[in-house]
C-alpha positions as CSV (number, residue, x, y, z in Angstrom):
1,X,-53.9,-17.9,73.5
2,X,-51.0,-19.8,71.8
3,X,-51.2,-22.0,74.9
4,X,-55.1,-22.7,74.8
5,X,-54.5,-23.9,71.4
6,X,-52.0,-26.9,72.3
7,X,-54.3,-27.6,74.6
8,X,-57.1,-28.3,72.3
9,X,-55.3,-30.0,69.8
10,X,-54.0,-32.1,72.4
11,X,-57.5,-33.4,74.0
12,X,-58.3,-34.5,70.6
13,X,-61.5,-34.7,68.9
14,X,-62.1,-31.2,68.8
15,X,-60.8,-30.7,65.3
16,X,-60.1,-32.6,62.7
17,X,-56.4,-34.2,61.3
18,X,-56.1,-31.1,58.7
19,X,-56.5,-28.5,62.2
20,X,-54.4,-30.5,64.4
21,X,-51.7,-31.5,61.7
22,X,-51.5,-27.3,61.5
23,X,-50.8,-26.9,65.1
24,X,-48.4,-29.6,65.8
25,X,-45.9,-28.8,67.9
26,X,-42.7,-26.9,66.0
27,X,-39.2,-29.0,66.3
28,X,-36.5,-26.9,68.2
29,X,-32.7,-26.9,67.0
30,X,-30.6,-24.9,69.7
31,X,-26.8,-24.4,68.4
32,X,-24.2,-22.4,71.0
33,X,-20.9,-22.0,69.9
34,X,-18.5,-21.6,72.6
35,X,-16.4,-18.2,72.6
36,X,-17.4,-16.7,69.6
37,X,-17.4,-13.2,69.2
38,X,-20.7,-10.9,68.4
39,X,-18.2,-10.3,65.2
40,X,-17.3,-12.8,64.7
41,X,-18.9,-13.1,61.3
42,X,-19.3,-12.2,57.6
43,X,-22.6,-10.0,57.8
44,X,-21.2,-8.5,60.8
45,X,-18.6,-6.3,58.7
46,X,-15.8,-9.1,60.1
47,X,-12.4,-8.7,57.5
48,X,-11.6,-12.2,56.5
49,X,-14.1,-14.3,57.8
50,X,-16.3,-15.8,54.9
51,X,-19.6,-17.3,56.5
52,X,-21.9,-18.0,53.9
53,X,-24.6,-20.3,55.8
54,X,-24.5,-18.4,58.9
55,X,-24.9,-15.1,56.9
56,X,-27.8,-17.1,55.0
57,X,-29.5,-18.0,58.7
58,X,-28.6,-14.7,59.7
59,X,-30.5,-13.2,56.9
60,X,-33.9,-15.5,56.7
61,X,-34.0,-15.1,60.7
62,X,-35.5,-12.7,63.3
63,X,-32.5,-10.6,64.6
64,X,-32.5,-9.8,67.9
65,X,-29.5,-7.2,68.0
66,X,-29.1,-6.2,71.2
67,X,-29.0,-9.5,72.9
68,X,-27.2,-10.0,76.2
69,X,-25.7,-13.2,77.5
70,X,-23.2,-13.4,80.7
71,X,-19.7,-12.7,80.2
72,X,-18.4,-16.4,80.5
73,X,-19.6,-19.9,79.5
74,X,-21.1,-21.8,82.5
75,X,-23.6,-18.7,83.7
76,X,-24.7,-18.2,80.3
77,X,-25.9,-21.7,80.3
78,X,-27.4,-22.1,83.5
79,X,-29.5,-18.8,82.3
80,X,-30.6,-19.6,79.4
81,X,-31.9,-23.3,80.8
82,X,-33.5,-22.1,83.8
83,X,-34.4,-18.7,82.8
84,X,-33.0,-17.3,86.0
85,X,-29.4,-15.1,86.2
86,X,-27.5,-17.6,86.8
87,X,-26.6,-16.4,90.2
88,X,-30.1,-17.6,91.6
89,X,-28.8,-21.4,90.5
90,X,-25.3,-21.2,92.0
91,X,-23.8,-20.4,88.9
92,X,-20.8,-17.9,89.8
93,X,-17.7,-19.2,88.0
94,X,-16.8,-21.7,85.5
95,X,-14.8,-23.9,88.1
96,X,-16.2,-27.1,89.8
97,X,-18.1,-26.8,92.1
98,X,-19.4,-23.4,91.6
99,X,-20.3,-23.8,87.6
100,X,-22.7,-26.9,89.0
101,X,-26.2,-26.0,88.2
102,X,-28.5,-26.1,91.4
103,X,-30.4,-29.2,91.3
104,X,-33.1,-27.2,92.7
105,X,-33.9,-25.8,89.5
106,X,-36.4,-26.9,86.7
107,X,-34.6,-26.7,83.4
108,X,-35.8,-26.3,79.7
109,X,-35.5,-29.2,78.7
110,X,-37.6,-31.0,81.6
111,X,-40.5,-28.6,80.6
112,X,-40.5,-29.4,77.0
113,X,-40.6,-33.6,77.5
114,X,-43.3,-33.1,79.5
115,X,-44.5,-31.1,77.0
116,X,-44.5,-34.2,74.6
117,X,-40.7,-33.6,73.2
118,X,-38.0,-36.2,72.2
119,X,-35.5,-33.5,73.9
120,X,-31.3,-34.3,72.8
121,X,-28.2,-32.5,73.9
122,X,-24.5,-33.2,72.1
123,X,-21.6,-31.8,73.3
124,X,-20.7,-29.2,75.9
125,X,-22.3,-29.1,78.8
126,X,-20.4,-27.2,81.7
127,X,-23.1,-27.4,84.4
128,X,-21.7,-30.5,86.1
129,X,-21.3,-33.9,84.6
130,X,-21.2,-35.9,87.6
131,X,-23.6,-37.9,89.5
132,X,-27.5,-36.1,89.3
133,X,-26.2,-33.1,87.8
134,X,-25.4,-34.7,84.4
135,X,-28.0,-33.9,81.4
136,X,-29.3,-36.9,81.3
137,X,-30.8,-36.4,84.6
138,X,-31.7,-32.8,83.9
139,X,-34.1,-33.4,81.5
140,X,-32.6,-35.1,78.2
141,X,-34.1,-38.2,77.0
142,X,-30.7,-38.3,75.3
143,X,-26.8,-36.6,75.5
144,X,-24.0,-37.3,73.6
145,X,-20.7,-36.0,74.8
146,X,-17.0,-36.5,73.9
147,X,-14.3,-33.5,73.7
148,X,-11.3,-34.6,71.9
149,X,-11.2,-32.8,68.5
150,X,-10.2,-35.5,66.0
151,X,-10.9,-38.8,66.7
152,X,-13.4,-38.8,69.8
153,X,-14.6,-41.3,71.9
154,X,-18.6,-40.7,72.0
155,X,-20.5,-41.5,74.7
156,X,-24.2,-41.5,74.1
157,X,-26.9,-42.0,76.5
158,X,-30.1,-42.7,75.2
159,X,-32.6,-43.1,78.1
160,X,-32.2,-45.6,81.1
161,X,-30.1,-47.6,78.5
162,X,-26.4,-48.2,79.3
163,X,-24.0,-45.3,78.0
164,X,-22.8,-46.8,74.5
165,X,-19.5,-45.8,73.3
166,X,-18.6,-45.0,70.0
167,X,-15.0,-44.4,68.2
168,X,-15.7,-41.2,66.0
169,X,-13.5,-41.0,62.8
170,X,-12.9,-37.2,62.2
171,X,-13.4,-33.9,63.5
172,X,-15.7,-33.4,66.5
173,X,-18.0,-30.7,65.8
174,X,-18.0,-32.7,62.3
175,X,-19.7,-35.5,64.2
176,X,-21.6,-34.0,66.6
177,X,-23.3,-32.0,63.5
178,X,-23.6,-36.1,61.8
179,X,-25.4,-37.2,65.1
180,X,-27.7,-34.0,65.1
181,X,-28.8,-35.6,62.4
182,X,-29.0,-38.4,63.1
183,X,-31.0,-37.8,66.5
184,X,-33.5,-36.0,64.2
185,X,-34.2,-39.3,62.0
186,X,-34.7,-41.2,64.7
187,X,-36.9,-38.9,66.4
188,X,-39.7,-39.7,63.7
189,X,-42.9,-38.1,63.6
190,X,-42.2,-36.8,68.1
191,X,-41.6,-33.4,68.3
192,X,-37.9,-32.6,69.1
193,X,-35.7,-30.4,71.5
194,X,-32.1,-30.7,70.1
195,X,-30.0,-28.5,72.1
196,X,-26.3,-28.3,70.2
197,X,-23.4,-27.1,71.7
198,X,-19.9,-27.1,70.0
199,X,-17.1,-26.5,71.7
200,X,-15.3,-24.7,69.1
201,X,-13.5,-22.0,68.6
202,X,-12.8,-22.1,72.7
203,X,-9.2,-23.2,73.3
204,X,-7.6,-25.5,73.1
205,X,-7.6,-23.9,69.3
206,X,-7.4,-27.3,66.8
207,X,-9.3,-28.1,63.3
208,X,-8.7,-29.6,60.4
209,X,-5.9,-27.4,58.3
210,X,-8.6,-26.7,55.3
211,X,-10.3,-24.5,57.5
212,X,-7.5,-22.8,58.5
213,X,-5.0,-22.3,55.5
214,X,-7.2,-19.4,54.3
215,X,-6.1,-17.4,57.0
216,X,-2.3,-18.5,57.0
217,X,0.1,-15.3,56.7
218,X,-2.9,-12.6,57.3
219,X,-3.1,-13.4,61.0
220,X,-1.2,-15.2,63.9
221,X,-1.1,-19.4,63.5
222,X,-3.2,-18.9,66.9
223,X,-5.6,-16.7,65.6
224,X,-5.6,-18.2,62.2
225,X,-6.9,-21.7,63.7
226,X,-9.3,-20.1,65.6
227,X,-11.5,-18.7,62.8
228,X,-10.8,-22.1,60.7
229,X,-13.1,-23.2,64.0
230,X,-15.5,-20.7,63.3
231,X,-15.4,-21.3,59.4
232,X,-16.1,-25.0,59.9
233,X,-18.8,-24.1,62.0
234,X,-20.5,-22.1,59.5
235,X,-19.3,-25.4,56.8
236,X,-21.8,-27.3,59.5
237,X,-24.6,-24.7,59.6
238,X,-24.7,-25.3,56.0
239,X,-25.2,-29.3,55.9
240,X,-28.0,-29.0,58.8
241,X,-29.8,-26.6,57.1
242,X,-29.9,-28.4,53.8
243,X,-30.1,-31.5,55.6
244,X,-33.9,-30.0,56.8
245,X,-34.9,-29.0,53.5
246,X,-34.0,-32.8,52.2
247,X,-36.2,-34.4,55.0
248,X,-38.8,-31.9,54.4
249,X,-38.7,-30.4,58.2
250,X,-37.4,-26.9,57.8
251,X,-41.1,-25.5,57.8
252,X,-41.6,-27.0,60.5
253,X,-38.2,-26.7,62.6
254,X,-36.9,-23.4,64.6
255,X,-33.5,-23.2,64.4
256,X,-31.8,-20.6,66.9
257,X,-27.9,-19.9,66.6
258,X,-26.1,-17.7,69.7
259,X,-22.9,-17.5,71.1
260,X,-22.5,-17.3,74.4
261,X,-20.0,-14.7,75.7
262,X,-17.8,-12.2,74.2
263,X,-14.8,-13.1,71.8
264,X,-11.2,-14.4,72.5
265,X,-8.8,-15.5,70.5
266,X,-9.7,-13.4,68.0
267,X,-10.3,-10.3,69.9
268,X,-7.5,-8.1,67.7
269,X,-8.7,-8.9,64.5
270,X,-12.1,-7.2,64.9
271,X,-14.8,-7.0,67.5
272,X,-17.6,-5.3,65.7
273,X,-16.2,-1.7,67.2
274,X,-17.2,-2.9,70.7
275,X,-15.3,-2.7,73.7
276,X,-14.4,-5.7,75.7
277,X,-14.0,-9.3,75.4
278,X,-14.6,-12.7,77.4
279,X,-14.9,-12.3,81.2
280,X,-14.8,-8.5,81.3
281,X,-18.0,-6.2,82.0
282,X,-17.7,-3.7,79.0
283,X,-20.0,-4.0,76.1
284,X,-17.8,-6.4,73.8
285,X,-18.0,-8.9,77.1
286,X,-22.0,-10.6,76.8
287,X,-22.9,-8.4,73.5
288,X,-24.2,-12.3,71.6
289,X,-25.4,-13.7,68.2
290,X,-29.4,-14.5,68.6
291,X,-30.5,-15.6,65.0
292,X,-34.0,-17.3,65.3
293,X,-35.4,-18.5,62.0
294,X,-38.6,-20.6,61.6
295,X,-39.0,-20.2,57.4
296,X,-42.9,-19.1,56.4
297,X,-43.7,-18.5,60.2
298,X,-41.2,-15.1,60.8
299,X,-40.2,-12.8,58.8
300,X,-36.8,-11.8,58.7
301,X,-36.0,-8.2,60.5
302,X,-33.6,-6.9,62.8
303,X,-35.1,-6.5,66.4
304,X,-33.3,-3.6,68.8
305,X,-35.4,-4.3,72.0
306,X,-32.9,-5.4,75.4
307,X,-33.5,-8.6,75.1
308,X,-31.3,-11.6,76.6
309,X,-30.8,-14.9,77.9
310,X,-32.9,-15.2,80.4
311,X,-35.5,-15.1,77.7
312,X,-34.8,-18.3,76.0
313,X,-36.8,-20.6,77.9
314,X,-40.5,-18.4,78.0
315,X,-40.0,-18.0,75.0
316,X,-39.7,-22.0,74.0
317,X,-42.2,-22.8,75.9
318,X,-44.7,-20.7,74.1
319,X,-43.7,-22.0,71.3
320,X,-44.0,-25.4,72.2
321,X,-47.4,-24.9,74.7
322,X,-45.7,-26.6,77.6
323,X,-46.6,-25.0,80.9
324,X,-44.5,-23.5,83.2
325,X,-45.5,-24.7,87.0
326,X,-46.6,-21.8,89.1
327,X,-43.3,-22.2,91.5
328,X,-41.4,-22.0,88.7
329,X,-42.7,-19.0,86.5
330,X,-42.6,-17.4,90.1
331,X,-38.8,-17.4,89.9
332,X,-38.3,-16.3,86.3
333,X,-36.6,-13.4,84.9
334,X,-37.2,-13.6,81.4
335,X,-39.9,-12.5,79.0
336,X,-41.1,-14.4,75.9
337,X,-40.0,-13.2,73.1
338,X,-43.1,-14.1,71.3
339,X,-44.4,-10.6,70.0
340,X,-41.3,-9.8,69.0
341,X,-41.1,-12.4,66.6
342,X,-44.4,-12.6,65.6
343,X,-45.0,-8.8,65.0
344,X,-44.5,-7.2,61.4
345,X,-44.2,-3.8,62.6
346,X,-41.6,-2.5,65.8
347,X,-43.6,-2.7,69.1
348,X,-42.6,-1.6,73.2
349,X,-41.5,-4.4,74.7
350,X,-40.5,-4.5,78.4
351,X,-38.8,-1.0,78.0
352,X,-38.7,-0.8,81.9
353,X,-36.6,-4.2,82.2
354,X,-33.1,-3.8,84.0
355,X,-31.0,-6.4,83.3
356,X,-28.1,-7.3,85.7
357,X,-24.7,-8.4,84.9
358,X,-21.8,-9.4,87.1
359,X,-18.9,-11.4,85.5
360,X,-18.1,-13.2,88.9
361,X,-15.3,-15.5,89.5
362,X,-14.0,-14.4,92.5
363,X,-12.0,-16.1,94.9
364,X,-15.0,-18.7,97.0
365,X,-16.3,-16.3,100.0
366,X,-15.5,-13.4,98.9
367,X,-18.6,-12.7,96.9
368,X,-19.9,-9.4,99.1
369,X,-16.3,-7.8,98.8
370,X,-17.0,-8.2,95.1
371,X,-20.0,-6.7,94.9
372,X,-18.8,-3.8,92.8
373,X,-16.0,-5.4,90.6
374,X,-16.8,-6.0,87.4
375,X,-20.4,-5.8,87.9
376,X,-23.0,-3.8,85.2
377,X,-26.4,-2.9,85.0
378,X,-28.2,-2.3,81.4
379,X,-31.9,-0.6,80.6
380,X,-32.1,0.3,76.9
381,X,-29.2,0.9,75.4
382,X,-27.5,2.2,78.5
383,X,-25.0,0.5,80.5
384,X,-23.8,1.2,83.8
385,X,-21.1,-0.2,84.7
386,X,-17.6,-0.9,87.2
387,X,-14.9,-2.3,86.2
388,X,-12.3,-3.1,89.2
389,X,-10.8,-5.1,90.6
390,X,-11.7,-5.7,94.7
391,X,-10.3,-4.2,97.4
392,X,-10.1,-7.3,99.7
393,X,-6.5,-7.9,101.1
394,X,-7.4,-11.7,100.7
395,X,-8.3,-11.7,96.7
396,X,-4.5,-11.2,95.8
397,X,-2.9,-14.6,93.7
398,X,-2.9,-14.8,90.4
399,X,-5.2,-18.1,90.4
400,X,-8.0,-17.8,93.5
401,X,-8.1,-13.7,91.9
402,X,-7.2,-13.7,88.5
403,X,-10.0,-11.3,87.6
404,X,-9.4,-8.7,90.0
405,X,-5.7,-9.9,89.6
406,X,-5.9,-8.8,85.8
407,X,-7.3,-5.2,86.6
408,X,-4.5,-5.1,89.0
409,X,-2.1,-5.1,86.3
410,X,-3.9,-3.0,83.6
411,X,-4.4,-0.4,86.3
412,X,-0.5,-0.6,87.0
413,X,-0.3,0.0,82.7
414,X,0.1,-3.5,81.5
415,X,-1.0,-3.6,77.9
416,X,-1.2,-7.0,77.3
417,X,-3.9,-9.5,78.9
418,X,-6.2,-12.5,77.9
419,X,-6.9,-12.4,74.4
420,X,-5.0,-9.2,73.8
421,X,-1.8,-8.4,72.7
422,X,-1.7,-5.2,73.3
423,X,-5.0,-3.2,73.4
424,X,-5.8,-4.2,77.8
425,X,-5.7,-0.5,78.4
426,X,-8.7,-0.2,75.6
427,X,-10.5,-3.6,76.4
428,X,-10.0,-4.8,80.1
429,X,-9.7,-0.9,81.4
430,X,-10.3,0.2,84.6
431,X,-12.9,2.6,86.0
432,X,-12.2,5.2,88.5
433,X,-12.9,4.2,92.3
434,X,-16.4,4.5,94.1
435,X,-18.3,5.3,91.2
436,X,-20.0,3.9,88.3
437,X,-19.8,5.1,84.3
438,X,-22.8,5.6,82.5
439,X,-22.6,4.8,78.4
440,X,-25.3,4.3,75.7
441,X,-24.3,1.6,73.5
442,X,-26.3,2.3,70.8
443,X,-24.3,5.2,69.7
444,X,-21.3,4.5,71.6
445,X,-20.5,1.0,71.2
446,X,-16.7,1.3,72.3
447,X,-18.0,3.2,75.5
448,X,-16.0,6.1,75.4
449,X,-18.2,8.6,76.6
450,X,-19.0,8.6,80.3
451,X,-22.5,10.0,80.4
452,X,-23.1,10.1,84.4
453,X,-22.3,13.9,84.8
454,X,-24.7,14.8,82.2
455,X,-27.6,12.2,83.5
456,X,-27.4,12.0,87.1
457,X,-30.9,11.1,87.8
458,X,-30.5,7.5,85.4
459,X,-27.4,7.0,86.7
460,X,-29.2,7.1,90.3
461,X,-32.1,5.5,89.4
462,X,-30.0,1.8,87.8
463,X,-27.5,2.3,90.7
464,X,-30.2,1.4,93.1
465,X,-31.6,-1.0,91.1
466,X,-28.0,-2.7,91.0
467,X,-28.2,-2.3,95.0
468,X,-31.8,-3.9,95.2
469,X,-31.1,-7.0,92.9
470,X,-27.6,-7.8,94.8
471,X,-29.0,-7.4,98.5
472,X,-31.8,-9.8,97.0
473,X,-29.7,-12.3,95.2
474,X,-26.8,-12.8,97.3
475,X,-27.9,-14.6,99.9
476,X,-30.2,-16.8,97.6
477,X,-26.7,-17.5,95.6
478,X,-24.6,-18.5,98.6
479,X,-27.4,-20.9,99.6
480,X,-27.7,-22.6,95.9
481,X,-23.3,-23.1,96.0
482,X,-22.4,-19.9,94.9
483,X,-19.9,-19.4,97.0
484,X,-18.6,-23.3,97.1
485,X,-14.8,-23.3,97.6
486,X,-13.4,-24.4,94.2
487,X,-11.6,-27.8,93.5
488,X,-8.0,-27.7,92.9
489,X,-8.1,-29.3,89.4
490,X,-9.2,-26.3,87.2
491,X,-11.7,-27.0,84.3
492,X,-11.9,-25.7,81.0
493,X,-13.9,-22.2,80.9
């Protein structure tokens, strides 16, 4: 219906200015922060965080609280843009050449200029910047990127026009927020797609030392500058919001903050009572932030449904009446989240829906022999899950197998690992062999309590399902560079 709509306001002369000034299009604001936790925030219960802009989005938004991402940066993107698992567009680590988003695929952004949108994306990108993968050939009628955290070199590309290079003055997410702006004022009365992606609070860990002095002497200097990342984050979420309400456009502008894996750096300070973290399979690993606020349109509630990802770009273009080619919807495995945010009262939605989750990584080739390794499988609140490393003879160094390398050591009693201390037994642990655990995550967040005795038939039931989607995807996933062999010089993840 929504789509019928555009459509007539769009042919024009079917209703007047008022009807057709009522229907114009919604601006989109898009913000992913990189390697923030699920709790990694005020409202959340966190203990020394102080987010009061990103409590107030939180708290004037719809809530979508059991939102799934993957558990590491470059899948999570390609799924969210495409609306496939990011296995089905090559997507399998966060290395070049495998984090290179198939060019085969129609992305979000691509839809929505079509649609009529002025579409923008600032900072990071991770699905290949060279040559025809960049995103300015993906879709974006303009990209700004530039990594350094104080100081940066910005290089903005604004159509067919040369890249123009610009000497920031300050810290980067500071900027990139200034040219959000900025990109919003110069998009006029055009509808707009501004996809923002910081790359704080992932590592390198650096910010200006306001940010982080509150947090001196309560935690580690590492863990200290990493929520002074967050903290100016939420300083940012502030000026964009009242940024809108100056120019007038917050009635008419959906802003949507996630994160887009589970947390690291600040994994010992408090993870919500999850287990898990970045890059592992266990709740804490792709639980995410989904705030989606659109002020006099939704009402804010707290939505429970299994929702994820892959939902992000249905759901958009709803919202924005572009249309999905046939080809395309034909390969999608979201839903749009449209009746979930439009409905005043709790509603079924998908309950059937098996979402699929592997975190991937593995040495290039070896993909089949890690068809069990850190791989999940979530309907409701349950997860089903394996968390081990592989049993190939080949998948042994450090580097080409540091996932199944890790597990290695936790399941030799290390205690320490990425982002841990000393909790790896709790938050990388290791299943038994040849068999999957079954948890609900509703009541059991830290997944404690195997399940699959006591429910053998679910446990069958999403087992096969996991079987199913693998035998279907694999070979689809080797064909779109899945299993490219890596390039010696590692990039960030």
């Amino acid at each position: 219906m929504r789509r019928i709509l555009w459509a007539l306001v769009l042919l024009g002369g079917v209703w007047g200015d008022g009807a057709a000034a009522e229907m114009r299009k919604p601006n989109i604001i898009f913000i992913l922060t990189d390697d923030q936790g699920y709790g990694d925030l005020a409202r959340h219960g966190h203990p020394l965080l102080q987010t009061p802009h990103t409590d107030r989005l939180h708290d004037e938004s719809v809530r979508f609280d059991r939102f799934y991402v993957s558990p590491s940066c470059s899948p999570t993107r390609a799924a969210l843009l495409t609306g496939m698992h990011e296995f089905r567009s090559g997507v399998t680590h966060t290395r070049a050449p495998r984090e290179h988003l198939s060019l085969d695929a129609t992305l979000l952004p691509e839809l929505l200029h079509q649609s009529g949108y002025r579409t923008g994306h600032i900072g990071k990108w991770h699905l290949g910047w060279d040559d025809d993968f960049h995103p300015r050939h993906r879709g974006f009628d303009w990209t700004l990127q530039g990594a350094t955290h104080f100081d940066p070199t910005l290089t903005i590309y604004d159509g067919d026009s040369r890249p123009q290079r610009v000497k920031g003055k300050g810290f980067r997410e500071d900027l990139y927020f200034d040219q959000a702006m900025q990109f919003i004022r110069d998009s006029g009365k055009q509808p707009f797609f501004l996809y923002l992606a910081t790359y704080s609070p992932h590592a390198p860990l650096k910010c200006p030392e306001e940010y982080i002095a509150p947090f001196r002497g309560k935690v580690s200097d590492e863990k200290a500058t990493y929520l002074g990342m967050i903290a100016n984050i939420d300083q940012n979420v502030g000026r964009l919001l009242a940024f809108l309400e100056a120019e007038r456009l917050d009635k008419n502008t959906i802003v949507i903050f996630m994160t887009d894996n589970g947390v690291t750096a600040g994994l010992d300070v408090w993870n919500a009572g999850m287990r898990g973290c970045k890059c592992t399979i266990w709740e804490g690993g792709s639980r995410a932030m989904s705030f989606w606020r659109w002020p006099g349109t939704w009402k804010p509630k707290t939505v429970t449904a299994l929702t994820a990802h892959l939902d992000v770009l249905p759901t958009l273009c709803e919202l924005a009446g572009a249309e999905i080619p046939v080809a395309v919807e034909h390969q999608q495995q979201g839903h749009s989240l449209v009746p979930l945010l439009e409905s005043d009262e709790p509603l079924p939605w998908h309950e059937e829906r098996y979402l699929f989750q592997h975190v991937g990584r593995w040495p290039s080739g070896l993909g089949d022999d890690h068809k069990y390794a850190m791989a999940g499988v979530r309907q409701g609140s349950y997860l089903l899950l394996r968390s081990r490393p592989c049993d190939s003879p080949t998948c042994t160094t450090a580097v080409l197998g540091m996932q199944c390398n890790t597990l290695r050591l936790v399941e030799g009693g290390k205690t320490s690992a990425n982002y841990t201390r000393n909790n790896a037994q709790f938050h990388w642990g290791v299943t038994p062999r040849d068999r999957w655990l079954l948890f609900d995550t509703a009541t059991d967040p830290a997944c404690e309590h195997d399940l699959a005795p006591d429910e053998p038939e679910r446990l069958r039931a999403m087992a096969a399902a996991y079987d199913r989607w693998w035998d279907e995807t694999h070979p689809l996933m080797v064909r779109r560079g899945g299993e490219s062999p890596l390039k010696e010089v590692l990039e960030g993840s």
